[in-house]
N, C-alpha and C positions, 0 to 999 in steps of 0.2 A: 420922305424919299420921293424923289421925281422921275420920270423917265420923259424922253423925246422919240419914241415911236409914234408914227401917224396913225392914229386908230378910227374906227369909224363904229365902232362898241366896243365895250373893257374886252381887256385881254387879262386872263386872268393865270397866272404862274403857278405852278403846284407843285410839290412833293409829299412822297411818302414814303414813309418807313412800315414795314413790314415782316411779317413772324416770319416770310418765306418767299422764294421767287415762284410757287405754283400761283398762275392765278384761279384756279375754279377752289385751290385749299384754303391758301395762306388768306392772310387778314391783317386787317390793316391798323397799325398801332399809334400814328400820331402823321397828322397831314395840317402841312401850310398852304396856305394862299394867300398871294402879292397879288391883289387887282388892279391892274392899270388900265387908270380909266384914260378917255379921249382928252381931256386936259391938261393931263401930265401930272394929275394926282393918282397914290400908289397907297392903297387900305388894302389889310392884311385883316389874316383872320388864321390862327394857330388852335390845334383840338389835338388831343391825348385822346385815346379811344381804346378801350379792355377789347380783345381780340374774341376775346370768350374761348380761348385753350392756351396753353402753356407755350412761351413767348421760346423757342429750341435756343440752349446755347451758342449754337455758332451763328444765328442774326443777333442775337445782343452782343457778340462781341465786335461788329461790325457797327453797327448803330448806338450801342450803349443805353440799351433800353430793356431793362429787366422787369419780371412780372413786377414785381414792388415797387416799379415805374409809374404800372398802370392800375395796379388794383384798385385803387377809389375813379375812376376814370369811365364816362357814361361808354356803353356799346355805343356801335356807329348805328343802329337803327333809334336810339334816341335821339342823335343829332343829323339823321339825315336831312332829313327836312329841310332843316336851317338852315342846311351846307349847299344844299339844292338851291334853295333860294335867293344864298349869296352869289352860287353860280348862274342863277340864271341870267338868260342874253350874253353871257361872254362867249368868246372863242377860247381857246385853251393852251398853254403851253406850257415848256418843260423840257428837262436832260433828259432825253430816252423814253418820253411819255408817250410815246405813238407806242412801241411795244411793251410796253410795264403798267406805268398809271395810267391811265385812261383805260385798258381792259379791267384793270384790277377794281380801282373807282367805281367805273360801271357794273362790275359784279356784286362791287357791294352798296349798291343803290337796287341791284334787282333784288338782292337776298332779303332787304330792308322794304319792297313791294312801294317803291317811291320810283315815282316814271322820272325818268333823266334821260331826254332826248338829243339825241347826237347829230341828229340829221342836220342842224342849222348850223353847225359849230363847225367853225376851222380849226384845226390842229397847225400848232408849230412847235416841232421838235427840234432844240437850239443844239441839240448833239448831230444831228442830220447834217446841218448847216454848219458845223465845225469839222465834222469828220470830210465833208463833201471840200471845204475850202482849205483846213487845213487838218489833212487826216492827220485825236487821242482821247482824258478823260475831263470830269468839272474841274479838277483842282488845276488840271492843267491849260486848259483854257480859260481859266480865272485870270492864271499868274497873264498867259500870252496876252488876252484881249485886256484884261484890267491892269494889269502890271500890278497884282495882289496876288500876295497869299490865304487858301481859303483856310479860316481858320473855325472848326467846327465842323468840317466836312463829316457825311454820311448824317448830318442832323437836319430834318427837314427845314428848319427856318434858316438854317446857314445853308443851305444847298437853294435853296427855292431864291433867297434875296440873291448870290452869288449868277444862278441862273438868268433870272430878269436881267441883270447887269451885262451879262456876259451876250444877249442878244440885242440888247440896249450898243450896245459897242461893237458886232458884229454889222448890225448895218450904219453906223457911222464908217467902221474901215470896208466895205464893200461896195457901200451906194455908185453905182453904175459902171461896176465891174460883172465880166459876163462869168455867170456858174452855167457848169454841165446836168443837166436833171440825170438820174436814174433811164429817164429813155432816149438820151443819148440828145433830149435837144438842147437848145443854148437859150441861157432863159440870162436876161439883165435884171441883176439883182437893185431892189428899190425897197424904200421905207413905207412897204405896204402889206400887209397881213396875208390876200389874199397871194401874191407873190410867193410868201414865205411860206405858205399852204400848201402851193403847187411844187416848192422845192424840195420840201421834207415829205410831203404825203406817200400816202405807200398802198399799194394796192390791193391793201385787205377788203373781204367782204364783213366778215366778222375780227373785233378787233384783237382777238388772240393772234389774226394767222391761219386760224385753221382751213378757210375758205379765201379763197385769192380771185382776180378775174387774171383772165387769159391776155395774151396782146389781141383778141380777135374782143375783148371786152366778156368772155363769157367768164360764170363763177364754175372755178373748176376745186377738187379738194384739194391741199398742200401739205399731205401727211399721209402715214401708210400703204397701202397697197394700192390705194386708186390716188395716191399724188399725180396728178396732173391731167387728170380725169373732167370732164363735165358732169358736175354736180346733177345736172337733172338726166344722165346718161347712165349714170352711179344707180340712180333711184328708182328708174325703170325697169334698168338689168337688176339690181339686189335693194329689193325693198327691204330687207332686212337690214339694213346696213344705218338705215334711218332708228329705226327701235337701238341697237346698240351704242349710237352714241347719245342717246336720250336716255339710256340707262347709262351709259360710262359717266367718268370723271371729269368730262369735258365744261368750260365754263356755259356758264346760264344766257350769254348772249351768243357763242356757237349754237344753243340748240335753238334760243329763239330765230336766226338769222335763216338755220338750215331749215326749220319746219314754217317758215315765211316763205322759202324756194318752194317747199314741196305743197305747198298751198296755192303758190302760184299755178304748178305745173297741174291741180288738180283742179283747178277753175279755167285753164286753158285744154281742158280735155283730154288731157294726156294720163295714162295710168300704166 
């Protein structure tokens, strides 16, 4: 398999299938990767992974993926590593991976105590970019941009190869056509990653959501009673507020994100 995106390091396509849509619970049962590299070569890398609890009937009837799927199947803390390794230096993309995979991924890279850093990586989410030019789902921007049907849908190596194609073909029909960004300015679409970065990106601080920056740039909450609060405004008035979500349910890169803020705010002298 080939592709003709301009890249200037692999871009690497992902999916996952999982026990559930919580990210700080659910877990992840079997994940691909399509690397396209700057050449126009495209090496893959497909894993089965034991969730380590019982796989609920209504995700396997969506995915088709039963414990007896997975039982001989290493954890993902046996193949972190690897999986890190193969990602390293890429950017990252994917249907709907700015809000699902890449939280979910990263949680389960912290749960496994394997550093997987995100700060260098461009995200491109090819669902952004379909929704933005022609507002629906994969199977359906398969048929639109491929003129295929996806056959295998909801199975990570037919959604992921389906995926690459479908933004493989998106900037072929767009190249230097003008898209709308999210803040309202007019950005000319071009066969360049970081473009497609700035298109789709989204103004999380943390990658669930739970933390946002403001239009003024500050990080404010995006949930509960202080949604739209200034995060270090929150922590000054209810230090307590900090302790509860370090004991809640909340994912492992929320708390690291938030207790990075309030680290900040205590080396800038503020208490």
């Amino acid at each position: 398999m080939t592709h003709q995106l301009i890249l200037r390091k692999p871009l690497a396509f992902f999916d996952l299938e999982t026990t559930g849509i919580n990210i700080a619970k659910d877990r992840i049962i079997d994940i691909c990767v399509m690397k396209a590299l700057p050449g126009g070569e495209v090496v893959s890398k497909t894993q089965r992974v034991h969730p380590g609890m019982p796989i609920p009937l209504e995700s396997s009837l969506i995915h088709g993926i039963y414990d007896d799927d997975v039982k001989d199947a290493p954890p993902f803390k046996s193949v972190a590593r690897t999986l890190a390794q193969f990602l390293d230096g890429c950017d990252l993309a994917g249907f709907n991976c700015n809000r699902f995979d890449v939280p979910l991924l990263v949680e389960e890279f912290l749960r496994a105590n394997v550093d997987f850093d995100m700060k260098n990586r461009r995200l491109v989410d090819s669902q952004r970019i379909f929704h933005l030019m022609e507002p629906r789902n994969l199977s359906a921007a398969y048929r639109f941009y491929c003129n295929k049907e996806l056959i295998g849908a909801h199975g990570a190596e037919a959604d992921t190869i389906a995926t690459l194609e479908v933004l493989n073909a998106q900037v072929q029909r767009y190249m230097g056509m003008v898209a709308k960004a999210d803040n309202g300015q007019d950005v000319i679409f071009e066969n360049d990653v970081d473009m497609l970065h700035s298109l789709t990106a989204n103004t999380n601080v943390d990658l669930a959501g739970r933390i946002i920056l403001n239009d003024k740039g500050e990080e404010v909450f995006n949930f509960g009673k202080h949604k739209g609060f200034p995060v270090l405004e929150v922590l000054k008035k209810e230090p307590s507020f900090y302790d509860w979500i370090l004991k809640g349910e909340f994912p492992l890169d929320t708390k690291r994100r938030l207790t990075e803020i309030r680290l900040r705010m205590f080396s800038n002298g503020s208490r």
